[in-house]
C-alpha positions in Angstrom: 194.1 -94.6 53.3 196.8 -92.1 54.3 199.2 -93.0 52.5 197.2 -93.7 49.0 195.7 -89.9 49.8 199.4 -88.5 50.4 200.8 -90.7 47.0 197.7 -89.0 45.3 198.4 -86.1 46.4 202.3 -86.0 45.4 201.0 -87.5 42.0 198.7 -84.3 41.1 202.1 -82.0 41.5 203.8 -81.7 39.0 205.2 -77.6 38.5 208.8 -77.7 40.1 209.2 -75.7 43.0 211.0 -72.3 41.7 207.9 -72.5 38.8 205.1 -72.3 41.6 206.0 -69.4 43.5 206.8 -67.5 40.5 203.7 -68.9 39.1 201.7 -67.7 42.1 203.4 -64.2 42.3 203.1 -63.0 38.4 199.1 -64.4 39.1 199.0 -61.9 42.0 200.2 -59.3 40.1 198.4 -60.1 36.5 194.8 -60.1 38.4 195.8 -56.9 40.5 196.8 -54.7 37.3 193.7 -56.5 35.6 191.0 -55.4 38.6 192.4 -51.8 38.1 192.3 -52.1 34.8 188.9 -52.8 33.9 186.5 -50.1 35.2 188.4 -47.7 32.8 186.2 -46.9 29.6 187.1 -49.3 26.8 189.8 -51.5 29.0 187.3 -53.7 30.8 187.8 -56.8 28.0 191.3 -56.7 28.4 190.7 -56.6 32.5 188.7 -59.0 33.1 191.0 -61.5 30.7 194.1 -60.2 32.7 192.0 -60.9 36.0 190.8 -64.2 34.5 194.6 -65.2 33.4 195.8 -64.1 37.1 193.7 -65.8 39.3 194.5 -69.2 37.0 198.2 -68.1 37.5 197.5 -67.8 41.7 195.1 -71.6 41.5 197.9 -73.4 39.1 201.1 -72.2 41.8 199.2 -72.6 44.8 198.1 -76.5 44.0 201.2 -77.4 42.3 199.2 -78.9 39.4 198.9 -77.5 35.8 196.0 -79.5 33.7 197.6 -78.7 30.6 200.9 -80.9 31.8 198.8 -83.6 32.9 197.3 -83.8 29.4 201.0 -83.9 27.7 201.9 -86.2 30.4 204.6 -83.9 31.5 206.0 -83.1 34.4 208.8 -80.4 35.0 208.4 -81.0 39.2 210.3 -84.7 38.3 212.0 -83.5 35.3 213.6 -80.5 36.2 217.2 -81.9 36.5 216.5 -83.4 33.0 215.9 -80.6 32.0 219.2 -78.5 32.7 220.7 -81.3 31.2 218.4 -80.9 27.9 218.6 -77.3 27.5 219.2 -76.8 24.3 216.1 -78.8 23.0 213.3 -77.0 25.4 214.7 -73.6 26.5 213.9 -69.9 24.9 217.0 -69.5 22.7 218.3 -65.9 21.8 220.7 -65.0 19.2 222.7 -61.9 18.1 225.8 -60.7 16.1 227.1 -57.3 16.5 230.6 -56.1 14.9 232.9 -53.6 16.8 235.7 -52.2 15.8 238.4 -53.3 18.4 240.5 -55.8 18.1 239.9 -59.6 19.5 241.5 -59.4 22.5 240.4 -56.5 24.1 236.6 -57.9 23.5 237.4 -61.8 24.9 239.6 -59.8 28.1 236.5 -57.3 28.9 233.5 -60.2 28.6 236.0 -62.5 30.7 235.5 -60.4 33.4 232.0 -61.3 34.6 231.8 -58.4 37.1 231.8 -56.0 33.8 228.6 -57.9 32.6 226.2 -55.6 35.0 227.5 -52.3 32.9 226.3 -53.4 29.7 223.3 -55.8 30.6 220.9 -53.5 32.2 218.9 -56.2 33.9 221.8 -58.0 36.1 222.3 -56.6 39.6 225.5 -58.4 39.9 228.0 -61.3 39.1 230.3 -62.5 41.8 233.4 -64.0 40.5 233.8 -67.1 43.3 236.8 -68.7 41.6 238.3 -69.1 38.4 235.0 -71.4 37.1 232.2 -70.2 39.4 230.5 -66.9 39.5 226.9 -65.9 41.0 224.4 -64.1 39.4 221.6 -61.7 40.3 219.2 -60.6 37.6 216.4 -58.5 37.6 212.8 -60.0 37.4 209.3 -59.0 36.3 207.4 -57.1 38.9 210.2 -56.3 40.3 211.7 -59.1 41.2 215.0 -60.3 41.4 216.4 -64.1 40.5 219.5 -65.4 41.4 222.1 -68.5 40.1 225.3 -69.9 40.0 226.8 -70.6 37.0 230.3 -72.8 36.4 232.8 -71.9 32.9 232.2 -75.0 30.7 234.5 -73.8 27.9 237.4 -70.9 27.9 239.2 -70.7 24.6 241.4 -67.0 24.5 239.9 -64.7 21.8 237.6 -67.3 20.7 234.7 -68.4 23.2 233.2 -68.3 26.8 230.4 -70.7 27.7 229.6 -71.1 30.8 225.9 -72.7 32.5 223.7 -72.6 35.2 224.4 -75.1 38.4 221.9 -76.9 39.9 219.1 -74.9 42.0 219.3 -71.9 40.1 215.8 -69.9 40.3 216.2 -69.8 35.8 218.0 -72.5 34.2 220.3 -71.1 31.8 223.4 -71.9 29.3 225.1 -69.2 27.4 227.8 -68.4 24.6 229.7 -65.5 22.8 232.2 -66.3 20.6 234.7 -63.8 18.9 235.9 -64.1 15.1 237.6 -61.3 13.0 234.9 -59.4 10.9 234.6 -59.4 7.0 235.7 -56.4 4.7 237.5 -54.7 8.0 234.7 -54.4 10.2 236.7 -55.3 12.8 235.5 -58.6 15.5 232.4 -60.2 15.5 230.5 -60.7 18.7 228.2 -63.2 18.6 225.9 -64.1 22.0 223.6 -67.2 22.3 221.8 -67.7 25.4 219.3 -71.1 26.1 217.4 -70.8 29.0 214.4 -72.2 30.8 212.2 -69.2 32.6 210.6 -69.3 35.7 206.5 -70.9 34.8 207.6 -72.3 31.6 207.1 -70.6 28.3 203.7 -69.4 29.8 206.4 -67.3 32.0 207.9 -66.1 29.0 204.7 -65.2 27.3 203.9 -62.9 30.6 207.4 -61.4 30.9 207.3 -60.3 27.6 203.8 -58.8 27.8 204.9 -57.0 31.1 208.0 -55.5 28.6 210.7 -58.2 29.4 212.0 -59.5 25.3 214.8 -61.6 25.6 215.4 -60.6 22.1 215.0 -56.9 22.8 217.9 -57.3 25.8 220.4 -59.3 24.3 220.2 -56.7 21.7 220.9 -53.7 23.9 223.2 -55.5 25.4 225.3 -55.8 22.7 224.7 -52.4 21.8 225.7 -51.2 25.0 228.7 -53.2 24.8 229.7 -52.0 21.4 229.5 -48.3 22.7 231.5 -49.3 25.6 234.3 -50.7 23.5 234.1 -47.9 21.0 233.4 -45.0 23.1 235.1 -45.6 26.2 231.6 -45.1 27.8 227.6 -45.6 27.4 225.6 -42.8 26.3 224.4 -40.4 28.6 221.1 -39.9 26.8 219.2 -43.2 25.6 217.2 -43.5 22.0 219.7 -41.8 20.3 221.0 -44.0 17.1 223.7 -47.0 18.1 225.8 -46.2 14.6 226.3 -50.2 15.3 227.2 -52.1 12.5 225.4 -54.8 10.3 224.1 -57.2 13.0 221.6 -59.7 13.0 219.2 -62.1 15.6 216.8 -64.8 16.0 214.9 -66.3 18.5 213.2 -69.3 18.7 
């Protein structure tokens, strides 16, 4: 009877480890902001729903077990090393193109440097070189969190491309690219960015980190924006909202 109950019990599990506590945390938070919210005049709808959400976030990470992966016959607890390996078909993907007007090298030598990463991309705390392939990373979170992995160089090609992915354990799965090509019509290089990753709770993570003001989209754009002034300018502006004067540039996301 034991042992059916604790095969039953391993059965009903099925949101990974890093996915549940996350889970359980942005729940806390979510029903929290949502109690607050909804005595004030005209915000109690949208409270209660945010309560409602919240405590479903606190119930799904504290038991382990999401209905709605039980009725795709899912589950990320088992398939979460498949999935690092399958990125590319079921992470968020991000995409951007920026052109600056420096010449190749100086770009690839600047991005190579993973310790420069933190001036231009406003939500990492840090990258650690460890050795010439491995680096660690620590990123900012929602609710102010922080989330931290190690990620390995997969492909190095001078003035061309830097890929590198997450390694095993890492709190968000995650496989990125920028590759580095002479502009058209002498716009100088163009620096193009795409990033895969799996977030913390899923895409229903995603969902709540963009509601709490966290767009992948949004960041990878300032990032390169930041970078372009950096290369340009010798510095970031002082004095944020002012125009970028970037060039033609475009993204996607999927």
């Amino acid at each position: 009877m034991t042992t059916n109950s604790t095969e039953s019990t391993k059965a009903s599990v099925n949101i990974a480890g890093t996915e549940r506590w996350v889970t359980a945390f942005v729940g806390g938070g979510l029903a929290t902001y949502g109690l607050l919210r909804s005595p004030a005049p005209g915000n109690a709808l949208s409270g209660y729903a945010m309560t409602a959400a919240g405590l479903y976030l606190i119930f799904r990470g504290a038991t382990g077990h999401c209905p709605a992966y039980s009725a795709l016959g899912v589950n990320p607890a088992i398939e979460a090393e498949e999935t690092s390996q399958k990125l590319g078909d079921v992470g968020i993907k991000v995409t951007h193109a920026v052109s600056i007007q420096k010449p190749i090298g100086e770009l690839y030598a600047y991005w190579r440097d993973f310790t420069n990463l933190p001036h231009i991309m406003d939500h990492l705390n840090s990258v650690t070189v460890q050795d010439g392939t491995k680096s660690h990373w620590v990123a900012k979170a929602p609710l102010g969190r922080t989330v931290e992995w190690d990620a390995e160089l997969i492909n190095d090609e001078p003035n061309k491309v830097i890929a590198w992915k997450s390694l095993p354990d890492a709190d968000v799965i995650n496989a990125g690219a920028v590759t580095f090509k002479t502009a058209t019509q002498g716009r100088g290089t163009e620096v193009r960015v795409e990033i895969s990753y799996a977030p913390p709770a899923g895409k229903l993570g995603a969902i709540i980190a963009h509601i709490l003001g966290e767009d992948p989209k949004k960041q990878l754009d300032d990032d390169l924006r930041h970078f372009k002034q950096m290369m340009e300018a010798g510095e970031r502006p002082t004095t944020e909202g002012q125009a970028s004067g970037r060039g033609p540039d475009k993204d996607q996301v999927k």
